[in-house]
C-alpha positions as CSV (number, residue, x, y, z in Angstrom):
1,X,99.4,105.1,83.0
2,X,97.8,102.3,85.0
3,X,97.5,101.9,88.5
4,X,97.1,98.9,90.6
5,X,96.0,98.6,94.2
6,X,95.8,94.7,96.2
7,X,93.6,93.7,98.6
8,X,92.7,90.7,100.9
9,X,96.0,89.2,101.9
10,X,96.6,87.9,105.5
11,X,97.6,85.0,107.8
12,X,95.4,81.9,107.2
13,X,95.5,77.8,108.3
14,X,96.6,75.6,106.0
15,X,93.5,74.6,103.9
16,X,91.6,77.8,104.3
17,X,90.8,80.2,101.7
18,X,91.8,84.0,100.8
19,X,90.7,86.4,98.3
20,X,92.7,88.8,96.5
21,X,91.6,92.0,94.8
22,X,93.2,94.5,92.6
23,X,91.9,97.2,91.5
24,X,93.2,98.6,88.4
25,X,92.8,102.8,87.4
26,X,94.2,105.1,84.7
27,X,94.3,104.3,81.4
28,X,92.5,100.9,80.6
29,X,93.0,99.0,77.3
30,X,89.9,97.9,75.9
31,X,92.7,94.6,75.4
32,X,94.6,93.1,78.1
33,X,95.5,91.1,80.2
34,X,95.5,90.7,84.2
35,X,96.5,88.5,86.7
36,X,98.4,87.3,89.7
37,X,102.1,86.3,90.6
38,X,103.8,85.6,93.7
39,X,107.2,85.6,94.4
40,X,108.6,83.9,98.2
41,X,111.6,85.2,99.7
42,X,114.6,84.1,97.6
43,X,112.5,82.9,94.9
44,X,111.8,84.7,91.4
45,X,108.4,86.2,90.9
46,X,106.0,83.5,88.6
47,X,102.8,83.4,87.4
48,X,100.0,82.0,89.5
49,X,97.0,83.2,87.2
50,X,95.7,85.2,84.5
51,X,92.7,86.5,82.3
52,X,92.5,88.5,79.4
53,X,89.7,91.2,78.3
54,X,88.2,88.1,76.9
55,X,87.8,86.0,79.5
56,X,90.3,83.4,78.7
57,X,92.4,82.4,82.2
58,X,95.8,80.5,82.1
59,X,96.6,79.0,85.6
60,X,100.2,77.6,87.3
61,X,99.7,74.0,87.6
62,X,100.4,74.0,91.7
63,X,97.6,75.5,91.7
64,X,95.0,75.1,89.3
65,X,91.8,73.7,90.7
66,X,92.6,75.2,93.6
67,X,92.5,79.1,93.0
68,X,90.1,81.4,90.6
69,X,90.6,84.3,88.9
70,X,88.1,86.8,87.7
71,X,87.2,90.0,86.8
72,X,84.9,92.5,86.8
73,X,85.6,94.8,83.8
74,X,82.9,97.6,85.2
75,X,85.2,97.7,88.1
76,X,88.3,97.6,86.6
77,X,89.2,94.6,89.0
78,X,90.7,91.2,89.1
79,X,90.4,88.9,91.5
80,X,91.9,85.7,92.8
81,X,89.9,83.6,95.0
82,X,92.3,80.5,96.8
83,X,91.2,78.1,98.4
84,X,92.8,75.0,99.9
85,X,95.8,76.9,100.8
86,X,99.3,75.3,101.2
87,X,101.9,76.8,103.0
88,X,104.0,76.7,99.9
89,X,101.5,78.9,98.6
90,X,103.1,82.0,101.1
91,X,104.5,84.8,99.1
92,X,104.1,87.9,98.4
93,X,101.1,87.9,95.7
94,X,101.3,91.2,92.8
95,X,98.6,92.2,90.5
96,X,99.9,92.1,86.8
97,X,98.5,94.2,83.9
98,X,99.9,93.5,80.9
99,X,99.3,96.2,77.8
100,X,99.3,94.2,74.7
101,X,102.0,94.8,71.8
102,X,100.9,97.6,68.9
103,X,102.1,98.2,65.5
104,X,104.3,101.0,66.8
105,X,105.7,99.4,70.1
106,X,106.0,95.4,69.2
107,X,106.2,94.4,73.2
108,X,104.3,93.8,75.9
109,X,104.3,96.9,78.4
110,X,103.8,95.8,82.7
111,X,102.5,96.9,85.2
112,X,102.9,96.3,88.8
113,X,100.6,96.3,92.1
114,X,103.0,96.9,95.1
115,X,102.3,93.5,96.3
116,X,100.5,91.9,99.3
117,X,101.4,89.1,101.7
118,X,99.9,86.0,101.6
119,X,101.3,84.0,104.9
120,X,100.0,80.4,105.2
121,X,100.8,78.6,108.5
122,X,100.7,74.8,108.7
């Protein structure tokens, strides 16, 4: 029901800056929430960042005040804007939409970008 299509990975220097976007398309709840995690080889996938229809965010503490994410509900997009990158920050980074629980389904339902690589070289 809802699609979700990265943007704006790459190779960067250590303490340069990336953007991510993820555009989202299908079936939009007028409540949600979006955001990023990343998961590095071997490692389980966590959350970097994340903002709800409401504008409330909730940030990973590696790397709060260090990345931003945003949206832009007319688009239908979320962004994440890093900067100061660390080469522990290297992962593969997926765009998240989360459809919020309902009297008739009591759970949160996920959805999945198909990821893109964020490579940072020190």
């Amino acid at each position: 029901q809802v699609q979700l299509v990265e943007s704006g990975g790459g190779l960067v220097q250590a303490g340069g800056s990336l953007r991510l976007s993820c555009v989202a398309s299908g079936t939009i709840d007028s409540s949600n929430v979006m955001g990023w995690y990343r998961q590095a080889p071997g490692n389980q996938r966590d959350l970097v960042a994340s903002i709800t229809s409401g504008g409330t965010t909730n940030y990973a503490d590696s790397v709060k005040g260090r990345f931003t994410v945003s949206r832009d509900s007319a688009r239908n997009t979320v962004y994440l804007q890093m900067n100061s990158l660390k080469p522990e920050d290297t992962a593969v980074y997926y765009c998240n939409y989360r459809r919020p629980p309902r009297a008739w389904r009591p759970q949160w339902v996920d959805y999945w970008g198909q990821g893109t690589q964020v490579t940072v070289s020190s």
